[in-house]
C-alpha positions as a LaTeX table, in Angstrom:
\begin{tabular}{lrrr}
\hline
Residue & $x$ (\AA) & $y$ (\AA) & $z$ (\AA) \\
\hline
Unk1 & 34.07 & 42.33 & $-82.86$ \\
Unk2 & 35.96 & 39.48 & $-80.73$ \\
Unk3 & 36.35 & 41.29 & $-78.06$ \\
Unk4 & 32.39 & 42.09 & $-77.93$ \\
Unk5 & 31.15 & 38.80 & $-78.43$ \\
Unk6 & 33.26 & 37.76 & $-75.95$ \\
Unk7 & 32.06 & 40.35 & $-73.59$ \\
Unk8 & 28.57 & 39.35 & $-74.30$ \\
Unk9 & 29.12 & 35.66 & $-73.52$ \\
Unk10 & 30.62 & 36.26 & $-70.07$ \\
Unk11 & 27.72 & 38.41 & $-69.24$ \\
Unk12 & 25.48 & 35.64 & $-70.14$ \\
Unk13 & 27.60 & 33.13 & $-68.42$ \\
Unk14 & 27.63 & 35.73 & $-65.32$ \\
Unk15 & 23.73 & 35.59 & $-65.48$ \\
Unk16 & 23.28 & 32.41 & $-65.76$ \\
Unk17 & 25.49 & 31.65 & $-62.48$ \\
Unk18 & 23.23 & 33.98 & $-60.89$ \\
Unk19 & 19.91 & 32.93 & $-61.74$ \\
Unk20 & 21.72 & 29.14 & $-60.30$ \\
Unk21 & 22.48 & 30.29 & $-56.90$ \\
Unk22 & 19.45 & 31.98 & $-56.92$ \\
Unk23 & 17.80 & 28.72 & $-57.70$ \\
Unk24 & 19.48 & 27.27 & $-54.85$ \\
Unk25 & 18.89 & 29.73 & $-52.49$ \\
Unk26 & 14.60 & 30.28 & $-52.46$ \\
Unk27 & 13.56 & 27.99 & $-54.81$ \\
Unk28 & 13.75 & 24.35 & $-52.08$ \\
Unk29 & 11.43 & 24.32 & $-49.25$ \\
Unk30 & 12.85 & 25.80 & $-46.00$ \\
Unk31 & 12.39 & 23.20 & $-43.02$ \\
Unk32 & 9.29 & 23.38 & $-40.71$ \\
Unk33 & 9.25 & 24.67 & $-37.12$ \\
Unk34 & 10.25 & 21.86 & $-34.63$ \\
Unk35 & 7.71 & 20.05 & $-32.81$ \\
Unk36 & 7.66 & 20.44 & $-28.91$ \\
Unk37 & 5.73 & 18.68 & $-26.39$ \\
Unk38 & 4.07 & 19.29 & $-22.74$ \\
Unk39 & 2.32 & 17.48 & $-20.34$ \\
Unk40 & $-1.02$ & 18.84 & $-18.31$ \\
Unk41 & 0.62 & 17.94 & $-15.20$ \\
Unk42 & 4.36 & 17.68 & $-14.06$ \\
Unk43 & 3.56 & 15.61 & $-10.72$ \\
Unk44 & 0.63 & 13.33 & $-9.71$ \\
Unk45 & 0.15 & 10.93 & $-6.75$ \\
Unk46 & $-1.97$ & 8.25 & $-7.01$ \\
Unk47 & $-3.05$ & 5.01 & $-4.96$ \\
Unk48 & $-2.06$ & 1.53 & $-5.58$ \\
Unk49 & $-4.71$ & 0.12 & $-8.04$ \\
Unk50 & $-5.61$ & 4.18 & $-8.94$ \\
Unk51 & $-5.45$ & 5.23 & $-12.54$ \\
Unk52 & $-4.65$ & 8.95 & $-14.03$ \\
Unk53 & $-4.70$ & 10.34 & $-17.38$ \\
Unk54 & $-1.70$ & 12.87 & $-18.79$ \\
Unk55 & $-2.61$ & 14.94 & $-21.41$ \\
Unk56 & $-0.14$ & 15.43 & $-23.95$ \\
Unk57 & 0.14 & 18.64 & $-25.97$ \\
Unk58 & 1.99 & 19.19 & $-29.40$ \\
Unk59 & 3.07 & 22.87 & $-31.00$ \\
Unk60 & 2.32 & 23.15 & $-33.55$ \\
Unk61 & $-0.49$ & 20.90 & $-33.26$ \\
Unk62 & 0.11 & 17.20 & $-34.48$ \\
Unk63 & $-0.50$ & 13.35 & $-34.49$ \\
Unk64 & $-0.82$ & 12.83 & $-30.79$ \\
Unk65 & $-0.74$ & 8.90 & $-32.30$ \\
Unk66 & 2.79 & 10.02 & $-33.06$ \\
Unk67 & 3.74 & 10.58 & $-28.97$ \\
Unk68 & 5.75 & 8.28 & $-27.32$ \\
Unk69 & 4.83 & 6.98 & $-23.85$ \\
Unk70 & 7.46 & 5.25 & $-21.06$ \\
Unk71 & 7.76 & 4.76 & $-17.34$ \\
Unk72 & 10.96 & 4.38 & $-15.74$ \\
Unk73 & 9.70 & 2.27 & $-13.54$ \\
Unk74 & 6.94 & $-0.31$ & $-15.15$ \\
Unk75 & 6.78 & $-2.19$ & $-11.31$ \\
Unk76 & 5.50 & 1.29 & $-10.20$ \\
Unk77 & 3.73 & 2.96 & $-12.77$ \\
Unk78 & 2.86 & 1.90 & $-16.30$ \\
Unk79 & 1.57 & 4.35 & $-19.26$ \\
Unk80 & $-0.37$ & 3.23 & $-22.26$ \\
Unk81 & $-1.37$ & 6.79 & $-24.56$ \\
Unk82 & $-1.59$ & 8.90 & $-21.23$ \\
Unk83 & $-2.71$ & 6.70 & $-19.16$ \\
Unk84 & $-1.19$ & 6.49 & $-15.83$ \\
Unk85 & $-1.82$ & 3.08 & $-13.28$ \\
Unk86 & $-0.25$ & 2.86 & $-10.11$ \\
Unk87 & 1.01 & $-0.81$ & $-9.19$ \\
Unk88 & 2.85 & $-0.48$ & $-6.09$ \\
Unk89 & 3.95 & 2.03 & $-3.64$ \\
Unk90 & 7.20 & 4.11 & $-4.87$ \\
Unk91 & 7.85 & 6.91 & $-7.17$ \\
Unk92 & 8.55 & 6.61 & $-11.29$ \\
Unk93 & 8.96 & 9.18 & $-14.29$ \\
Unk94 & 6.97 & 9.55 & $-17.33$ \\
Unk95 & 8.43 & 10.33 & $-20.22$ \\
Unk96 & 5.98 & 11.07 & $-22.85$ \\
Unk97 & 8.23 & 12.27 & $-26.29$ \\
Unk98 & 8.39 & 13.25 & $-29.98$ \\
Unk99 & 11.28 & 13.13 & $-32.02$ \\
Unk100 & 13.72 & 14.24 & $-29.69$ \\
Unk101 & 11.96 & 16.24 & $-27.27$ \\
Unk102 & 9.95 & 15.13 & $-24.79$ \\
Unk103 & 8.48 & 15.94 & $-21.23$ \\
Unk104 & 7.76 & 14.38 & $-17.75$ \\
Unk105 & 5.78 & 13.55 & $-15.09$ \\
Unk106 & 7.30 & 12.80 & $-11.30$ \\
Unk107 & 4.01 & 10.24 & $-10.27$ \\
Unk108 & 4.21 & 8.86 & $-6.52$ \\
Unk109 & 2.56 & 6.10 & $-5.58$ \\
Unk110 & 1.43 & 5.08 & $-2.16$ \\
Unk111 & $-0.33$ & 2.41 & $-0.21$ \\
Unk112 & $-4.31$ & 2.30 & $-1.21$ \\
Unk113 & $-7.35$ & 2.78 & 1.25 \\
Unk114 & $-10.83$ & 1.08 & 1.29 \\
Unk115 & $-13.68$ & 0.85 & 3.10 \\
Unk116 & $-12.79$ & 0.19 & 6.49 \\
Unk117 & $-8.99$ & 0.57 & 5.87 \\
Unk118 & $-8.35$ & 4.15 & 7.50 \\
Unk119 & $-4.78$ & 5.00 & 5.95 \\
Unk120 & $-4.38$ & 7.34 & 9.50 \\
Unk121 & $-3.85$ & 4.01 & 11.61 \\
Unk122 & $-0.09$ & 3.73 & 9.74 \\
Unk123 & 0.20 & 7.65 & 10.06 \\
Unk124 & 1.10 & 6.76 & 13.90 \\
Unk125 & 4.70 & 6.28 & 15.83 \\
Unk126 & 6.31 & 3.37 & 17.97 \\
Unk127 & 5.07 & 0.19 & 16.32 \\
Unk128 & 4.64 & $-2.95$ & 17.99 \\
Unk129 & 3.46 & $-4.98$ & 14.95 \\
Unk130 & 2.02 & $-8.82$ & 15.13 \\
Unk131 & 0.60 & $-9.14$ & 11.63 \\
Unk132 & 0.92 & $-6.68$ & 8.59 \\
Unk133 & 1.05 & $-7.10$ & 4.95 \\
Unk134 & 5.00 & $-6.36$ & 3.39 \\
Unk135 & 3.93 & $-3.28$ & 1.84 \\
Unk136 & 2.19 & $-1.87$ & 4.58 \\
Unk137 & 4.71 & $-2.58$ & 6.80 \\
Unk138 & 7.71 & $-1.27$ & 4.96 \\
Unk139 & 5.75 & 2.19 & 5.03 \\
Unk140 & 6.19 & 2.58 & 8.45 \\
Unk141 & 9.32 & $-0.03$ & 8.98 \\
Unk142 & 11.12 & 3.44 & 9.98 \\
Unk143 & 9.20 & 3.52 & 13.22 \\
Unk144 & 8.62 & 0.12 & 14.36 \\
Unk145 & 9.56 & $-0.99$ & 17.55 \\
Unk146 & 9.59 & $-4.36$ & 17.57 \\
Unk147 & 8.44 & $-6.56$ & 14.54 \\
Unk148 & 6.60 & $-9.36$ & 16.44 \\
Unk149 & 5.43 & $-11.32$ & 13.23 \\
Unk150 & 5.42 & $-14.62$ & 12.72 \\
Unk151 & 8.65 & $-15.17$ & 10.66 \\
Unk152 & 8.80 & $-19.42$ & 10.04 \\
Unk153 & 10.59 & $-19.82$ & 13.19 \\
Unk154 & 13.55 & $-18.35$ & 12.25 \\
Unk155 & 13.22 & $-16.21$ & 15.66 \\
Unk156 & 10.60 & $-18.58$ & 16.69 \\
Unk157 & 7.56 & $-16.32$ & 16.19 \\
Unk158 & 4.66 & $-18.37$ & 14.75 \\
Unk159 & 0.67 & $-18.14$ & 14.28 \\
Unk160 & $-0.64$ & $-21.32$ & 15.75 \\
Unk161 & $-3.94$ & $-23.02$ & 15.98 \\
Unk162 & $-5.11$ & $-24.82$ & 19.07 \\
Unk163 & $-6.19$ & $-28.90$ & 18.40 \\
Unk164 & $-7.04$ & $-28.15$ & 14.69 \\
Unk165 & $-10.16$ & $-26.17$ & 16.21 \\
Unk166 & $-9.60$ & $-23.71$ & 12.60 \\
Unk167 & $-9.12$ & $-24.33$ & 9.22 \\
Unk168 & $-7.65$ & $-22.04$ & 7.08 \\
Unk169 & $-9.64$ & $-19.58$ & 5.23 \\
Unk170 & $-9.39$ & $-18.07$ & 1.60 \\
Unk171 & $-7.73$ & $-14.70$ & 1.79 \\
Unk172 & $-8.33$ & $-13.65$ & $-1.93$ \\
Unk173 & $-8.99$ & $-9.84$ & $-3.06$ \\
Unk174 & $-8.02$ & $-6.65$ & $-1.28$ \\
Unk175 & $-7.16$ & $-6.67$ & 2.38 \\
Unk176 & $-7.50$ & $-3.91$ & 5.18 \\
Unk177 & $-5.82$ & $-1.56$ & 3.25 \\
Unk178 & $-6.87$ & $-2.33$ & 0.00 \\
Unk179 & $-4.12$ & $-4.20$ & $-1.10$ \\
Unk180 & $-3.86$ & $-7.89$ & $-3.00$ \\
Unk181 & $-1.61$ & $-9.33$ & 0.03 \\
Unk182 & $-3.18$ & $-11.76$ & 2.56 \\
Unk183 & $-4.31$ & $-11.33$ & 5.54 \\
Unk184 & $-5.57$ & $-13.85$ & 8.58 \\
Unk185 & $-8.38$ & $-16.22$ & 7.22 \\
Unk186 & $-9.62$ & $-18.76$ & 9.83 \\
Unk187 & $-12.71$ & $-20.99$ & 9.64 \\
Unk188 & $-14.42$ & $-22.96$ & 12.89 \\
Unk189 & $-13.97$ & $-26.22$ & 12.61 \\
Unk190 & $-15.80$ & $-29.35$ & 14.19 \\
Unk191 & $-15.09$ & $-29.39$ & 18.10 \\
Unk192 & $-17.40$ & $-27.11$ & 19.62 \\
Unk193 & $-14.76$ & $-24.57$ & 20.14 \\
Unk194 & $-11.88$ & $-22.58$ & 18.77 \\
Unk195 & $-8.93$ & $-20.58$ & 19.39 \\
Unk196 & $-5.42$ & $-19.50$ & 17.91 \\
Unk197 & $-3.11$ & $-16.96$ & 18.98 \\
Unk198 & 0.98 & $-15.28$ & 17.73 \\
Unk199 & 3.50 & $-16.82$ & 19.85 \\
Unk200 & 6.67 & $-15.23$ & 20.72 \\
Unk201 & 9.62 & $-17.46$ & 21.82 \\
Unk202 & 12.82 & $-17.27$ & 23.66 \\
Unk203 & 14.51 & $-16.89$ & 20.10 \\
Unk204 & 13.25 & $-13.52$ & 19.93 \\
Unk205 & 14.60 & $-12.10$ & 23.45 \\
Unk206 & 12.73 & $-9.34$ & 25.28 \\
Unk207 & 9.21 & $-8.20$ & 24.44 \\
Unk208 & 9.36 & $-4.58$ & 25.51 \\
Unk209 & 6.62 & $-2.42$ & 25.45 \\
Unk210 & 7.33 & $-0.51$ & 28.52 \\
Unk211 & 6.95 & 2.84 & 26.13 \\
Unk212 & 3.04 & 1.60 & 26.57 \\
Unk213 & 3.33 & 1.88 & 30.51 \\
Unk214 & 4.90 & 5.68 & 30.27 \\
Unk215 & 2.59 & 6.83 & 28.33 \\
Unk216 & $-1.09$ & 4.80 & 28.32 \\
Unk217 & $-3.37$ & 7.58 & 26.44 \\
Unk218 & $-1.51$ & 7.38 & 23.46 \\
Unk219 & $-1.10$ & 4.28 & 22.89 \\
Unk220 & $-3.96$ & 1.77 & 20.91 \\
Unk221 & $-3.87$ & $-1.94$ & 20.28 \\
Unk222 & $-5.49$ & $-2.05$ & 16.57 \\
Unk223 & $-6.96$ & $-4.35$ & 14.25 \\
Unk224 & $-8.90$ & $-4.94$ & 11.44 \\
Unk225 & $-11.93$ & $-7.09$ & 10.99 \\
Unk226 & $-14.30$ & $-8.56$ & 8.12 \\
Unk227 & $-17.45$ & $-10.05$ & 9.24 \\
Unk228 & $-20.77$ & $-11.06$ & 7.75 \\
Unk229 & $-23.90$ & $-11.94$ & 8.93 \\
Unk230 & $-23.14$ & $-15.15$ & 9.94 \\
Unk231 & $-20.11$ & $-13.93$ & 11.59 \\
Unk232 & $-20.60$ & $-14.13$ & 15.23 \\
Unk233 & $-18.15$ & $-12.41$ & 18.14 \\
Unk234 & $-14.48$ & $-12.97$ & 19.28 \\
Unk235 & $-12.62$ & $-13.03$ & 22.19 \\
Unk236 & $-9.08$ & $-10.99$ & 21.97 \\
Unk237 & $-6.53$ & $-12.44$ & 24.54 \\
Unk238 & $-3.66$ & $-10.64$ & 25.42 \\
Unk239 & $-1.08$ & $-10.51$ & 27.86 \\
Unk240 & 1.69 & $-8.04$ & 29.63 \\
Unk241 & 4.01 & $-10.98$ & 30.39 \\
Unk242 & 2.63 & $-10.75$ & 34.32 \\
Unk243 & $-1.53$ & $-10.45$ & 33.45 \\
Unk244 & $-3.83$ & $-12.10$ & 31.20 \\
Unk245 & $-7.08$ & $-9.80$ & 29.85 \\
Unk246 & $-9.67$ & $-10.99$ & 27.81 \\
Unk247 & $-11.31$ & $-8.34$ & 25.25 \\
Unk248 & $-14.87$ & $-9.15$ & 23.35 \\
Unk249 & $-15.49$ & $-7.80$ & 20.18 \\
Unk250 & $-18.43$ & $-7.49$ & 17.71 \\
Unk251 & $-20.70$ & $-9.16$ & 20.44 \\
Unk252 & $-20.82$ & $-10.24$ & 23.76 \\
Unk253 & $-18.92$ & $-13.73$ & 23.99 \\
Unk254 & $-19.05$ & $-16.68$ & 26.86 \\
Unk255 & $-15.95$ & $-18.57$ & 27.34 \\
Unk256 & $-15.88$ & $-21.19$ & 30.38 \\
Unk257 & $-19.26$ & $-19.68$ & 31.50 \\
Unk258 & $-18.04$ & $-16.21$ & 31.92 \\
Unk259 & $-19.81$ & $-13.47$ & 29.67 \\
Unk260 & $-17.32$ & $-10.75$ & 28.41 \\
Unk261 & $-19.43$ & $-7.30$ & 27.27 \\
Unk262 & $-18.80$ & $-6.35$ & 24.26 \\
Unk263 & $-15.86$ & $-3.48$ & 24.07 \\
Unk264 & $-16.76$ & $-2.70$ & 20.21 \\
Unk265 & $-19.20$ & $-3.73$ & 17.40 \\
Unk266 & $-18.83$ & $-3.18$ & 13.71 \\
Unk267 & $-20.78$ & $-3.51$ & 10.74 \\
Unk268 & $-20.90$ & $-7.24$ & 9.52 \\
Unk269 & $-21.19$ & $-6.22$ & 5.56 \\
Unk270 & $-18.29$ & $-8.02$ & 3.94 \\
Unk271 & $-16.02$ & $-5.04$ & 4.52 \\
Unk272 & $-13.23$ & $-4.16$ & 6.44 \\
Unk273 & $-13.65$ & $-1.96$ & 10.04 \\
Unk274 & $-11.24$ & $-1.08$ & 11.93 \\
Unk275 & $-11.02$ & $-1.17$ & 15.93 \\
Unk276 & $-8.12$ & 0.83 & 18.12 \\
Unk277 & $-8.53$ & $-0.45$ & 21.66 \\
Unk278 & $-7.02$ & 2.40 & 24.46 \\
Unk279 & $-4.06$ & 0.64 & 26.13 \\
Unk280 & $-5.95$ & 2.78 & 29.47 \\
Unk281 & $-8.29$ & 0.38 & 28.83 \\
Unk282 & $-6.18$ & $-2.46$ & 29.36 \\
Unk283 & $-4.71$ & $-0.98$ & 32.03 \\
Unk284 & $-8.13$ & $-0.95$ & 34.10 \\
Unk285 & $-8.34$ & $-4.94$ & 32.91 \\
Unk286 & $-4.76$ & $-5.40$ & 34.90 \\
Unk287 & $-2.19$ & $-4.95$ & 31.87 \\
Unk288 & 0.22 & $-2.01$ & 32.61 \\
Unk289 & 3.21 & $-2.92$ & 29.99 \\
Unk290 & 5.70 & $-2.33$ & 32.86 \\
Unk291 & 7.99 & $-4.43$ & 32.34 \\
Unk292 & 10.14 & $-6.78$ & 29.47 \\
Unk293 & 8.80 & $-10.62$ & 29.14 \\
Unk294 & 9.67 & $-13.13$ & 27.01 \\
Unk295 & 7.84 & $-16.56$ & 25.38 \\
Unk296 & 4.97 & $-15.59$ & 25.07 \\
Unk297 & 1.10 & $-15.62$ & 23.53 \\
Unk298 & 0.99 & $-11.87$ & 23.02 \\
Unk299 & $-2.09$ & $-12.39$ & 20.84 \\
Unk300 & $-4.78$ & $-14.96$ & 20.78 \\
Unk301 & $-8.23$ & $-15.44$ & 19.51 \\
Unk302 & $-11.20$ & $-17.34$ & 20.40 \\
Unk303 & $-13.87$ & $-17.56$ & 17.73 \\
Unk304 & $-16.43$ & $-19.79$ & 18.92 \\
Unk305 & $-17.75$ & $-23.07$ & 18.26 \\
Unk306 & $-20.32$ & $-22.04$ & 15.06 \\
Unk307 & $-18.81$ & $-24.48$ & 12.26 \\
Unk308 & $-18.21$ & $-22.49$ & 9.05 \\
Unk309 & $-17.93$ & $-19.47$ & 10.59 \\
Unk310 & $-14.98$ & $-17.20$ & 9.43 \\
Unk311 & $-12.77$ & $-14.70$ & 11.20 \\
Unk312 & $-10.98$ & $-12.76$ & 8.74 \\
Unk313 & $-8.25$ & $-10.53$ & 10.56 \\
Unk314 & $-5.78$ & $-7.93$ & 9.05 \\
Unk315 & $-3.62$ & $-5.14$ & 10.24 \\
Unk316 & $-2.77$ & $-6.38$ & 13.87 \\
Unk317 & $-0.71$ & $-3.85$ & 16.12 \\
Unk318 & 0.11 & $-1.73$ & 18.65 \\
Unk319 & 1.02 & 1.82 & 18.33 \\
Unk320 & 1.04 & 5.37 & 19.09 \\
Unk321 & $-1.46$ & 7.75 & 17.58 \\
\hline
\end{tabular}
């Protein structure tokens, strides 16, 4: 009889271990699928000052609340719940993740376009540049020639203004390419006249634009210009080094009693238009680019003797289309 009572307790123990494992095996809830994420888009380009949404997706389906949004590049791109806005020209990641997975987005960023800011005029070659914003410029600073800008005399390049005959304008908003950098803001003053030009000096050495006198259909001096309606013509001065020629644009203009036809109009809206002037062109008013020169006014202005009036300029250069 001891050795069945025995028997029956380590069955009962046996069973009892069992049922415990078995306990342990089914009876705790097993752990959910793991949450994965995707984006709508892996790439996007935007402008400067564009915005783009990314829409996040979550299997199984979830909080999207619960997503986590960075940029690796905030001076680029930033990202608040998906959406994407472009500060400046480059190229960021972003990382949109849950838990630990996550997924990306390559977004490029380049240089914005506006009303009259056609982005084709920096699609060009062989740069001769006079004024430009920085980030304009450093699209193309591959294929400039010769940065003529004014540069605080360091290579004694300078924008001056003849006799105080301008004030300085307000530059404020978007310039010729729809970016919030400055541009050239002049206002007539008081003396019946007014003029201002870019000076090269002897600091800078040779001003060569002989590329110009090789090849004179495919080259364009270009600018950009804001007017109003109470924005009256301008007279574009420029010079090979050996020849002066005198250019009128947005309206015939007298200077010294000599009336210069007008080469170009725009619109006088409040918007930026561009003009390209053909190098040919110049060529038929005596400037053939045939040769290196030094110190000199490669670019001046004459705006009149209106008081109040504005010439707002942007985008100044010479180039190959």
């Amino acid at each position: 009889m001891k050795f069945i009572k025995k028997l029956v307790w380590g069955l009962m123990s046996m069973s009892a271990l069992l049922y415990s494992c078995e306990s342990d095996d089914n009876g705790g809830e097993a752990p959910g699928p793991e949450t994965t994420i995707t984006l709508d888009q892996s790439s996007l380009s935007l402008e400067v000052g564009e915005t783009g949404t990314l829409t996040a997706t979550l299997d199984p389906e979830g909080s999207l609340e619960d997503i986590q949004w960075a940029s690796s590049d905030p001076a680029i791109v930033t990202v608040s719940n998906g959406e994407v806005t472009a500060e400046k020209e480059g190229e960021a990641t972003i990382v949109a993740s849950i838990g630990a997975n996550q997924a990306t987005c390559t977004v490029t960023v380049t240089a914005a376009s506006t009303g009259g800011g056609d982005m084709a005029s920096l699609n060009g070659s062989d740069y001769y540049v006079i004024q430009l914003d920085e980030t304009s410029f450093g699209s193309i600073s591959d294929r400039v020639i010769q940065d003529l800008r004014p540069d605080n005399m360091e290579q004694s390049k300078n924008l001056y203004v003849w006799d105080n005959t301008f004030g300085p304008g307000t530059s404020t908003g978007t310039n010729a390419y729809g970016l919030s950098e400055g541009w050239i803001s002049l206002v007539v003053g008081s003396v019946g006249w007014s003029g201002a030009g870019f000076h090269v000096g002897t600091a800078f050495g040779d001003i060569d634009m002989t590329r110009m006198f090789d090849n004179p259909d495919d080259y364009y001096l270009h600018l950009s210009v804001k007017a109003t309606s109470t924005s009256g013509p301008m007279l574009l001065i420029l010079t090979d080094g050996q020849a002066e020629a005198k250019v009128a644009i947005g309206g015939d203009y007298t200077d010294a009693g000599v009336t210069y036809s007008s080469y170009t109009d725009y619109e006088k809206d409040g918007e930026w238009h561009e003009v390209d002037i053909a190098i040919k062109d110049l060529n038929r008013l005596g400037l053939y680019f045939n040769a290196t020169f030094t110190d000199a006014n490669i670019f001046a202005i004459l705006g009149g003797g209106n008081t109040g009036t504005t010439l707002d300029l942007d985008a100044i250069f010479f180039y190959k289309k």
